[in-house]
C-alpha positions as CSV (number, residue, x, y, z in Angstrom):
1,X,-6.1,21.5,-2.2
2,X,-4.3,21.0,-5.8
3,X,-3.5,17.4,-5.3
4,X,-5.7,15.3,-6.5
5,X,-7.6,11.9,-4.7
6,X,-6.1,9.0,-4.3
7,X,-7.8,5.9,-4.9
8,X,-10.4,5.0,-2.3
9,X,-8.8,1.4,-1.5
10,X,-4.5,3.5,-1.0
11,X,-7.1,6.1,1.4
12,X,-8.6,3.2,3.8
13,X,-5.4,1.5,3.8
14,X,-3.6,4.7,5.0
15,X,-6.0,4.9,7.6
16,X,-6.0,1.0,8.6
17,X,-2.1,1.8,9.2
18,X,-2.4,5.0,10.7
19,X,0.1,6.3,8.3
20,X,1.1,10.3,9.2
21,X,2.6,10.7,5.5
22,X,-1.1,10.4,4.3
23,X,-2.3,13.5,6.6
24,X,-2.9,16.7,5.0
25,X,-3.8,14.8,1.6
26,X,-7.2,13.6,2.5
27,X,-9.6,13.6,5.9
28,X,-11.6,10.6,6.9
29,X,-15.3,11.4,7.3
30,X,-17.1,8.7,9.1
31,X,-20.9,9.0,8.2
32,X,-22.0,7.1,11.3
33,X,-20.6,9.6,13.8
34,X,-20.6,12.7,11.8
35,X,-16.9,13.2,12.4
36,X,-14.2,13.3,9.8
37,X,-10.5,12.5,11.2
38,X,-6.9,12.7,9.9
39,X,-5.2,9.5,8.6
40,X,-3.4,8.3,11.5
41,X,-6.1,9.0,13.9
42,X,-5.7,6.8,16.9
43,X,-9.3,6.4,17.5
44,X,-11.2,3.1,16.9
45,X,-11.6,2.3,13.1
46,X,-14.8,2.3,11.8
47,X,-16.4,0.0,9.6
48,X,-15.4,0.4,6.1
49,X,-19.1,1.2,4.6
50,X,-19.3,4.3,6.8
51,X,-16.6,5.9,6.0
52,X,-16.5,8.1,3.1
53,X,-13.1,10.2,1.9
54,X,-12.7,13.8,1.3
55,X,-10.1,16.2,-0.4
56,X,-10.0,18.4,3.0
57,X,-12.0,19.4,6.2
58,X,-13.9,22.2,4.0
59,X,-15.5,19.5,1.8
60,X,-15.9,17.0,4.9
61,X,-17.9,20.5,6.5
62,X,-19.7,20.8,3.8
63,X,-21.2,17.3,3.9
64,X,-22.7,18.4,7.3
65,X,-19.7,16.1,9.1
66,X,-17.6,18.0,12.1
67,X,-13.8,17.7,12.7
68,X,-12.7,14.7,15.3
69,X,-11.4,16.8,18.4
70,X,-9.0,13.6,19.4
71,X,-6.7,14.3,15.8
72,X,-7.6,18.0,15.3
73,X,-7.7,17.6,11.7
74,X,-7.3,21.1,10.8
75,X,-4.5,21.8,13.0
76,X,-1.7,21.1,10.8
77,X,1.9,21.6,12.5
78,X,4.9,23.2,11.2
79,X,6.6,19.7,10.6
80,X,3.5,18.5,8.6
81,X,3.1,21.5,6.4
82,X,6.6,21.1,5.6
83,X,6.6,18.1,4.7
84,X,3.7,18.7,3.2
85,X,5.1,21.2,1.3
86,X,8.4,19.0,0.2
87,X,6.1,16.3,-1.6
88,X,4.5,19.0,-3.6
89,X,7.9,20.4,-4.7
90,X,9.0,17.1,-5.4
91,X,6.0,15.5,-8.0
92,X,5.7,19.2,-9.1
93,X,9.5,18.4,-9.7
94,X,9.0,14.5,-11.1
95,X,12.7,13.8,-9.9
96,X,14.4,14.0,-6.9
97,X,15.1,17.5,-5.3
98,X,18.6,18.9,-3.4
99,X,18.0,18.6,0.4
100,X,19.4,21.6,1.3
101,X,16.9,23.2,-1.2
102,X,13.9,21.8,0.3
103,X,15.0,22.0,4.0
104,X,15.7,26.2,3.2
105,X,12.4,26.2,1.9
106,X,10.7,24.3,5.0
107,X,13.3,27.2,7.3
108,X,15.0,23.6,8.9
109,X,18.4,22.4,8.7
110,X,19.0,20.1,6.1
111,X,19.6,17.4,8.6
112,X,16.8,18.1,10.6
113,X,14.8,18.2,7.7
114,X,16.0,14.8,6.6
115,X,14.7,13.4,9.9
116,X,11.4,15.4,10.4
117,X,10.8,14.2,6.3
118,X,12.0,10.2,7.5
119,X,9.7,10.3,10.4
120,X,6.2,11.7,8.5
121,X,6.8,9.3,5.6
122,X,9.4,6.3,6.2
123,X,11.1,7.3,3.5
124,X,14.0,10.3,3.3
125,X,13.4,12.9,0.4
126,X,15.3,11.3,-2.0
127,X,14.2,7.8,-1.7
128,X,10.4,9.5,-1.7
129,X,11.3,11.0,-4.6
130,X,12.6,7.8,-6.3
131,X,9.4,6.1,-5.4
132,X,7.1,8.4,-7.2
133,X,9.1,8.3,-10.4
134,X,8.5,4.6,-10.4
135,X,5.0,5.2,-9.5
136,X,5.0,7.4,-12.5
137,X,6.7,5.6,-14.8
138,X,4.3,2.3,-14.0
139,X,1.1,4.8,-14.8
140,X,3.1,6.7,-18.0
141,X,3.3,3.3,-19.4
142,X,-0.4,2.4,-19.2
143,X,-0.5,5.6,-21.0
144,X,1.8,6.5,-23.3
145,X,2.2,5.2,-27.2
146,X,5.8,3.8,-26.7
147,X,7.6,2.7,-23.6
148,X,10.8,5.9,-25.1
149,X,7.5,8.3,-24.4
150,X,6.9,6.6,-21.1
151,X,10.2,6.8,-19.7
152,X,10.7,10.4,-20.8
153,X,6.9,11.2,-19.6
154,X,8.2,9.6,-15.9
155,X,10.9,12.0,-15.5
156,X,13.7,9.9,-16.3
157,X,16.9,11.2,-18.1
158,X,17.2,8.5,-20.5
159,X,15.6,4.8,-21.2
160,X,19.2,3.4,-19.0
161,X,17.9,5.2,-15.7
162,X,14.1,4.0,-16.4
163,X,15.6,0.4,-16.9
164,X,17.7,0.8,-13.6
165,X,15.1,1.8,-11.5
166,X,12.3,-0.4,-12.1
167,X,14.2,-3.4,-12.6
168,X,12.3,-6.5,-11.3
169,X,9.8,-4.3,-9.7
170,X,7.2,-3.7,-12.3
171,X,6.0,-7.3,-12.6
172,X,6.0,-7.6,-15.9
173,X,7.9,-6.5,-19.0
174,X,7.7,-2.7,-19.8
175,X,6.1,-3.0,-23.0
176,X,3.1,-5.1,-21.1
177,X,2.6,-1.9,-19.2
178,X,1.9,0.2,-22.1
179,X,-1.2,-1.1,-23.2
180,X,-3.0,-2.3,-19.5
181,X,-1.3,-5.3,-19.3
182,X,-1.7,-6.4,-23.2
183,X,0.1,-9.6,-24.0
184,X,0.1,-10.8,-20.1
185,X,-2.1,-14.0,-19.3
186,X,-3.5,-13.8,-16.1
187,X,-5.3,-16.7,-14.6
188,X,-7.8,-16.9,-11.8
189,X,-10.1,-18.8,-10.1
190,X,-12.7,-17.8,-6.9
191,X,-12.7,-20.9,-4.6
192,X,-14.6,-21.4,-1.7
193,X,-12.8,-21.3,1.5
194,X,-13.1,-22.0,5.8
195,X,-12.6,-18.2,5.4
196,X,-15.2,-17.6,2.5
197,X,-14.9,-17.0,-1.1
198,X,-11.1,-16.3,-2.1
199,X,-9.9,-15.1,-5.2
200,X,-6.4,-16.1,-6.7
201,X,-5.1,-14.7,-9.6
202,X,-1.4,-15.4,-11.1
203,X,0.9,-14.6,-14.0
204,X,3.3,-16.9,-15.4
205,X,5.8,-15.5,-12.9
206,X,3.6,-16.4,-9.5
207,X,0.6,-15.1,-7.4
208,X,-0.3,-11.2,-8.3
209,X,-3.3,-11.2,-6.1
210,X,-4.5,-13.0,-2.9
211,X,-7.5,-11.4,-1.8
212,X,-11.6,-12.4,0.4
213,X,-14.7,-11.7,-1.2
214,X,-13.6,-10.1,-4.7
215,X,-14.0,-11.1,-7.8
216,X,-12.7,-10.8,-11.5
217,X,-13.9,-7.2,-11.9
218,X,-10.9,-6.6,-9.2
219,X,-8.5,-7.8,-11.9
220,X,-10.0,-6.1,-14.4
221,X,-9.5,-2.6,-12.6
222,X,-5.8,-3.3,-12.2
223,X,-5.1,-5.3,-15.9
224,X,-7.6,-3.7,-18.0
225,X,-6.7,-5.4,-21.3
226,X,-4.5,-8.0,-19.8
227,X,-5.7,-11.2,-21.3
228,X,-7.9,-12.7,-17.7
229,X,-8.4,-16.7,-18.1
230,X,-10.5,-18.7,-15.6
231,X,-9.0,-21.5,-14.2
232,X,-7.5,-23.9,-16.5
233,X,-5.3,-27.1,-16.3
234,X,-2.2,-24.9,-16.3
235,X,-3.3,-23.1,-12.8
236,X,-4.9,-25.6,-11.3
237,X,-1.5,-26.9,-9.3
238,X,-0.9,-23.8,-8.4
239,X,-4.0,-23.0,-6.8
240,X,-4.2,-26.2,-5.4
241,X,-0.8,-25.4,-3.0
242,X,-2.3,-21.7,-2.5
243,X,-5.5,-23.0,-0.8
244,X,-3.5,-25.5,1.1
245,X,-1.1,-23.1,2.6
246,X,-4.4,-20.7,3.4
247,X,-6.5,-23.6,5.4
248,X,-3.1,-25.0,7.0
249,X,-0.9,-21.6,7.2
250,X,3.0,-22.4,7.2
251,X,6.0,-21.6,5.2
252,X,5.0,-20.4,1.8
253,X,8.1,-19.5,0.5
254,X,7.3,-22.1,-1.8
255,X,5.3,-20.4,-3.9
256,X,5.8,-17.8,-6.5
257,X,4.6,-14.3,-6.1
258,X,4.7,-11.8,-8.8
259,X,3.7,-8.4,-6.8
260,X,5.3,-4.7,-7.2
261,X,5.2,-1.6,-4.7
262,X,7.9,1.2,-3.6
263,X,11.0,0.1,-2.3
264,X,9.9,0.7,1.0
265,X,7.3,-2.0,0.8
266,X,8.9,-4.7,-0.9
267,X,10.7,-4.8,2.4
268,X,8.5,-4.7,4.4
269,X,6.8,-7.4,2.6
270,X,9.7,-9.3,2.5
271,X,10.1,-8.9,6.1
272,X,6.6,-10.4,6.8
273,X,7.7,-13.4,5.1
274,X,10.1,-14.1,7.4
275,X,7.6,-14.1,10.0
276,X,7.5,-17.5,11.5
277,X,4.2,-19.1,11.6
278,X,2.5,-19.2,15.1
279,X,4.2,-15.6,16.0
280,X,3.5,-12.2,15.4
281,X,5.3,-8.5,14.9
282,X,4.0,-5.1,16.2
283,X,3.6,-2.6,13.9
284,X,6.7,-1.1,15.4
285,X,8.9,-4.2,15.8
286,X,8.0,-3.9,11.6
287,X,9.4,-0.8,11.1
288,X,12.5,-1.5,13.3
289,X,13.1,-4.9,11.3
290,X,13.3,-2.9,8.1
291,X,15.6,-0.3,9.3
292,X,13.0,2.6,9.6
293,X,12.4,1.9,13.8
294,X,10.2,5.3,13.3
295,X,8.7,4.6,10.8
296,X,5.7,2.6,12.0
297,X,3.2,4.6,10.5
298,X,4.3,4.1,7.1
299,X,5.2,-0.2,8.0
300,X,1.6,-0.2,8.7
301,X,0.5,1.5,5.5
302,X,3.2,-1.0,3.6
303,X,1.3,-3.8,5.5
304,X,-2.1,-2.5,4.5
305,X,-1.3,-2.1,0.5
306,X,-0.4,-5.7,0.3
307,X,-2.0,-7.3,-2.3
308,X,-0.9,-10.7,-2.1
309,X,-2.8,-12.2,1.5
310,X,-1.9,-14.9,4.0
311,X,1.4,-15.5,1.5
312,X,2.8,-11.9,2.5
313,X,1.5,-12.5,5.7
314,X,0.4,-9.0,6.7
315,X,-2.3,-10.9,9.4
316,X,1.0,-11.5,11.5
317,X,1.4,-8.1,12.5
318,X,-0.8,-6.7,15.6
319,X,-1.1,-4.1,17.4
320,X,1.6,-2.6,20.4
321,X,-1.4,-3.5,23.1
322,X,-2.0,-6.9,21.7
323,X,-5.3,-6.3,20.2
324,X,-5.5,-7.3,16.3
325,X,-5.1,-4.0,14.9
326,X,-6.4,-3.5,10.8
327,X,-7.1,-5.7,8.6
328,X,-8.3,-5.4,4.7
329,X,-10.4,-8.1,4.9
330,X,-11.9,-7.6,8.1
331,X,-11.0,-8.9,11.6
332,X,-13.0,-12.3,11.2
333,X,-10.9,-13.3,9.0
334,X,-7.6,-12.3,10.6
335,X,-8.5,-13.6,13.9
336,X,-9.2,-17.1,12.2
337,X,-6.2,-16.9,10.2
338,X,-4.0,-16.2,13.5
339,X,-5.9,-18.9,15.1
340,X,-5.2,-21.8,12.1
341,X,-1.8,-21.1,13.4
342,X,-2.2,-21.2,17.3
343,X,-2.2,-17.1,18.0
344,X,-4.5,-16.5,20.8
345,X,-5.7,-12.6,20.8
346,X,-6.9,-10.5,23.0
347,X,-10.0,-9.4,20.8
């Protein structure tokens, strides 16, 4: 396997969503069972500290684990390593790719391979494509000495296109981005909670991260040289109407979020926002409200990389059956969260 690891936390919230796009790219080994499992395995998650990720089945083998016989995760169909095989073209590529090309590669149709493409990844090849040029461009800046050799290191044509693209969806200015978030002020605070200890951290343009039982060493992962400040008179309103809205959930459109993904999960974060309190959304009623109805593998990985809890209300989306589905922060918490607003589950 050339492609590298993803991070552990993008792994475990692949396989909280069951997302299909994620299969072939990693297996699940789950040390208490001695099984390892594709991403979308429909099997019971298990708990988060016995699970352990691996490149491929051969290394999951090799750590004495056995593949799951409900997901076969060595049997990898001709739709998957196509698809499969398209993603590698395409960040090989670092832009997007002609369809035909790729579907006379995969042997398909170019509008069957825009379909079987949609369906494994919620995205079509382009749009996938325009995704990890932003995804690149957002590293390349952490990385690069000037935001001209970041844009160029990303893929992009010229410094217009770079602009274009990541307009509003960075989080923060471009040159920021170049050095870790150097220059950017992030506040934060850990405050105790009905639902334990919850950190809130904010830039000057709203919320960046909502999260249970982390603490600034989470921030300083993600901003390495951003400037973190503890509490202060400035973030103290703030916070003040974030723990509010978390012990009495409601509307929080209220309050100002500062948060960056692909364009396929802005919408679907968007879309849990408009989620009434006191209802909920199936995974797939998700995927239909955002105009990918089969999509809903990938809506529940978009619901699982939210970093931004309770005010992108990811814990309003449950599963098909009923039951409470994934959550980041553990069930617990979700099923108090639903009940603060009324939601009786079935687990």
């Amino acid at each position: 396997m050339t492609e590298p690891m993803i991070p552990d936390d993008e792994a475990w919230a692949a396989v909280l969503g069951r997302d299909r796009a994620f299969d072939g790219r990693f297996v699940t080994g789950v040390l208490s069972t001695g099984i390892y499992c594709r991403p979308c395995c429909a099997a019971r998650h298990p708990a988060r500290s016995n699970v352990r990720f691996f490149a491929d089945g051969a290394a999951a083998r090799a750590a004495g684990l056995r593949p799951c016989k409900r997901c076969l995760p060595d049997d990898v169909s001709r739709d998957e390593r196509a698809v499969l095989s398209a993603i590698a073209a395409i960040k090989a590529a670092g832009q997007p790719l002609a369809l035909a090309a790729l579907a006379a590669e995969a042997g398909y149709s170019a509008s069957h391979f825009q379909r079987v493409f949609t369906r494994h990844t919620g995205l079509s090849p382009a749009a996938y494509a325009r995704a990890i040029q932003a995804e690149r461009a957002a590293q390349a800046l952490s990385e690069e000495d000037s935001v001209t050799g970041a844009v160029y290191a990303a893929g992009y044509s010229a410094p217009s296109r770079f602009y274009k693209a990541t307009q509003g969806r960075l989080g923060m200015t471009p040159s920021a981005w170049v050095n870790g978030g150097k220059g950017v002020t992030i506040r934060w605070a850990v405050v105790e909670t009905s639902l334990g200890p919850m950190l809130v951290a904010a830039t000057d343009k709203g919320v960046c991260r909502l999260s249970f039982n982390e603490g600034q060493d989470a921030l300083e992962r993600r901003f390495p040289h951003a400037e973190l400040v503890e509490g202060g008179a400035e973030f103290q309103a703030l916070l003040g109407q974030v723990v509010a809205a978390v012990e009495a959930p409601g509307d929080f459109a209220h309050i100002p979020l500062d948060v960056k993904g692909t364009a396929f999960q802005e919408a679907v974060w968007q879309e849990l926002r408009r989620i009434p309190a006191g209802e909920t959304r199936t995974y797939a009623q998700l995927a239909a409200a955002v105009g990918r109805p089969k999509a809903v593998r990938a809506a529940g990985s978009a619901n699982g990389a939210n970093n931004v809890a309770v005010l992108i209300p990811c814990h309003r989306v449950i599963a098909t059956g009923g039951g409470l589905g994934g959550y980041a922060y553990g069930l617990e918490i979700k099923r108090k969260l639903l009940g603060k607003e009324g939601v009786q589950t079935k687990e």
